[in-house]
Rosetta silent file (secondary structure, phi, psi, omega in degrees, C-alpha in Angstrom):
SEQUENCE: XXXXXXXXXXXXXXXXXXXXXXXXXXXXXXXXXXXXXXXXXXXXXXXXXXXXXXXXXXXXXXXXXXXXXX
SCORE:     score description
SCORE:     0.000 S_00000001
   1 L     0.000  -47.400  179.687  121.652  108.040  119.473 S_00000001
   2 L   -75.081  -31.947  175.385  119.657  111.295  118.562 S_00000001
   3 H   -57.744  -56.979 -155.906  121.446  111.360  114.649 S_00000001
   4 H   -81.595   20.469 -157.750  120.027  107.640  114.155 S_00000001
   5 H  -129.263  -61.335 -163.725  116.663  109.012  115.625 S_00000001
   6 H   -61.820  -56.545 -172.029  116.739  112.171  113.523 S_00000001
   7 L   -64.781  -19.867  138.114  117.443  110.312  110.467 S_00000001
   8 H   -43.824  -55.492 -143.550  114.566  108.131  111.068 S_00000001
   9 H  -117.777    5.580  170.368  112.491  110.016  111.622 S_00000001
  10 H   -94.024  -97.294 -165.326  113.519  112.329  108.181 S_00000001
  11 H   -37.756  -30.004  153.927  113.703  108.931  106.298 S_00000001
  12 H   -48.174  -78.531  174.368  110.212  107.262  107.448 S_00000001
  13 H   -48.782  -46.177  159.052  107.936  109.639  106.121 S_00000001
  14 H   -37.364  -65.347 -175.784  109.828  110.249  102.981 S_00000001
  15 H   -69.539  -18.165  178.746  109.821  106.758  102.134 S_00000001
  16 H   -76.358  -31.590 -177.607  106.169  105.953  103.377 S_00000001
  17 L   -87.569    2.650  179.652  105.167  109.025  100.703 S_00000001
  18 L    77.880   32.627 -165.374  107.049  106.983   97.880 S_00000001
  19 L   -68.907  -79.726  168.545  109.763  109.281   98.177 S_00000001
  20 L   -39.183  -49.558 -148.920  112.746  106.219   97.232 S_00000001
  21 L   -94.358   19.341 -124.993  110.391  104.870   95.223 S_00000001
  22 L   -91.150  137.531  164.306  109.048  107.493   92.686 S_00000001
  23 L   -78.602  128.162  176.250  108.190  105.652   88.801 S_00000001
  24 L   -64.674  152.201  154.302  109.188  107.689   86.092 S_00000001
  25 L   -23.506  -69.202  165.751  106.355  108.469   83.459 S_00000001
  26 L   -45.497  -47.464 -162.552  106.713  105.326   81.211 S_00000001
  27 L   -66.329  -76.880 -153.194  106.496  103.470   84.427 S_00000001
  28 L   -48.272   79.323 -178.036  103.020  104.773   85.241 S_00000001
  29 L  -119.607  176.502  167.583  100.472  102.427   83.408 S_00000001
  30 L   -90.881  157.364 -169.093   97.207  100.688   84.414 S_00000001
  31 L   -66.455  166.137 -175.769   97.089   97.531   86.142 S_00000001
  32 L   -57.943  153.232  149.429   96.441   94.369   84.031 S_00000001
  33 L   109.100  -10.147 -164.884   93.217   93.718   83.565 S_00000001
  34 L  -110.900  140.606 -169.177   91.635   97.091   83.365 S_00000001
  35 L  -111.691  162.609 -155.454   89.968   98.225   80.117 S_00000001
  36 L  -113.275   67.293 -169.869   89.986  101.581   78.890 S_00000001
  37 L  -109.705  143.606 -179.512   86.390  101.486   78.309 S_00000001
  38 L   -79.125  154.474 -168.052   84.497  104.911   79.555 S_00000001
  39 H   -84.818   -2.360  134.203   82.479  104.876   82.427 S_00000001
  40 H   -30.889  -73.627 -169.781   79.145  104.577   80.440 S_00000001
  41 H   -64.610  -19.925  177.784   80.247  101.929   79.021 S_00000001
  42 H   -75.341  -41.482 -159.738   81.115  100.000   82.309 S_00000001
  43 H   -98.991    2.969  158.465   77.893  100.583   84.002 S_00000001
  44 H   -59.704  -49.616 -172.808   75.786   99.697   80.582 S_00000001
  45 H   -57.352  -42.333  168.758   77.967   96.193   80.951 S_00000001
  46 H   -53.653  -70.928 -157.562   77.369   95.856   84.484 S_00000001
  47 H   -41.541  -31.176 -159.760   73.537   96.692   84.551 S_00000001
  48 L  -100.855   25.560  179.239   72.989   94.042   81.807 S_00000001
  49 L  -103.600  136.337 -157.005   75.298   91.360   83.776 S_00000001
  50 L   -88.378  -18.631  175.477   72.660   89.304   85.573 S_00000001
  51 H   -52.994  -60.535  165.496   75.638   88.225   87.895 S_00000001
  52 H   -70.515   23.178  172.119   76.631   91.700   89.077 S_00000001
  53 H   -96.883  -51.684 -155.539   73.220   92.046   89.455 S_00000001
  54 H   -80.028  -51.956  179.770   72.574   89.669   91.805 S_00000001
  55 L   -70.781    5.906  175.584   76.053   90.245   93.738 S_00000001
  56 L  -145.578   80.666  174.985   74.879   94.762   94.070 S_00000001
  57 L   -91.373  -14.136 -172.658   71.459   94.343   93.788 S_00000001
  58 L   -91.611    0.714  177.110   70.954   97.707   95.712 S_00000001
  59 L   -98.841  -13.735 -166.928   73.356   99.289   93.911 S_00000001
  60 L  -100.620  -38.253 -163.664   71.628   97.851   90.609 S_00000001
  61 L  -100.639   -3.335  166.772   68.014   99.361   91.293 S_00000001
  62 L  -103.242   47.869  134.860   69.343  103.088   92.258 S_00000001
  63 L  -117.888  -60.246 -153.179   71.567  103.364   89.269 S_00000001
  64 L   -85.647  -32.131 -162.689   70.414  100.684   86.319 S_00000001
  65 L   -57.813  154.973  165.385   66.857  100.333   86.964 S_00000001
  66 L   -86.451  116.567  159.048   64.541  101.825   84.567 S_00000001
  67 L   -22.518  146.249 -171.790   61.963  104.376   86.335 S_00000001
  68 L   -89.999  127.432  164.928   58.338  102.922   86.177 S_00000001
  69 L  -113.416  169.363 -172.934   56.046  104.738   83.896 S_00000001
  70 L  -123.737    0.000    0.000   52.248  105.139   84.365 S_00000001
C-alpha cells in the first residue's frame, strides 16, 4: 500500500508539470489563429476597431486615446 502511494505521489506532480508530456522543439508553434504581427501593430489595429472599442472602452481611453491639446 505505501509503494502505490509513493509512486503516486512521485508520478502526480511530474506529470501535472508536463513531465510525460514534454514537445520537442518542432512541436512548439503558435496556436492557429495568432499573427506574428508586433505589439504596435496589434494595439494600432485594435484602437482603430470601433468594435473593440466599444467591447474595452476603458481600456481604449487609457491606452489609444489621443491626449487633448489646448
Amino acid at each position: 500500500m505505501k509503494g502505490k502511494f509513493l509512486v503516486l505521489a512521485v508520478a502526480l506532480p511530474l506529470a501535472a508539470c508536463g513531465w510525460f508530456s514534454h514537445k520537442s522543439e518542432e512541436q512548439a508553434t503558435a496556436p492557429a489563429g495568432v499573427s506574428n504581427l508586433s505589439s504596435d501593430e496589434v494595439l494600432k489595429k485594435d484602437c482603430l476597431d470601433e468594435t473593440w472599442k466599444q467591447q474595452n472602452l476603458g481600456l481604449w481611453y487609457s491606452v489609444c486615446r489621443q491626449p487633448m491639446k489646448w
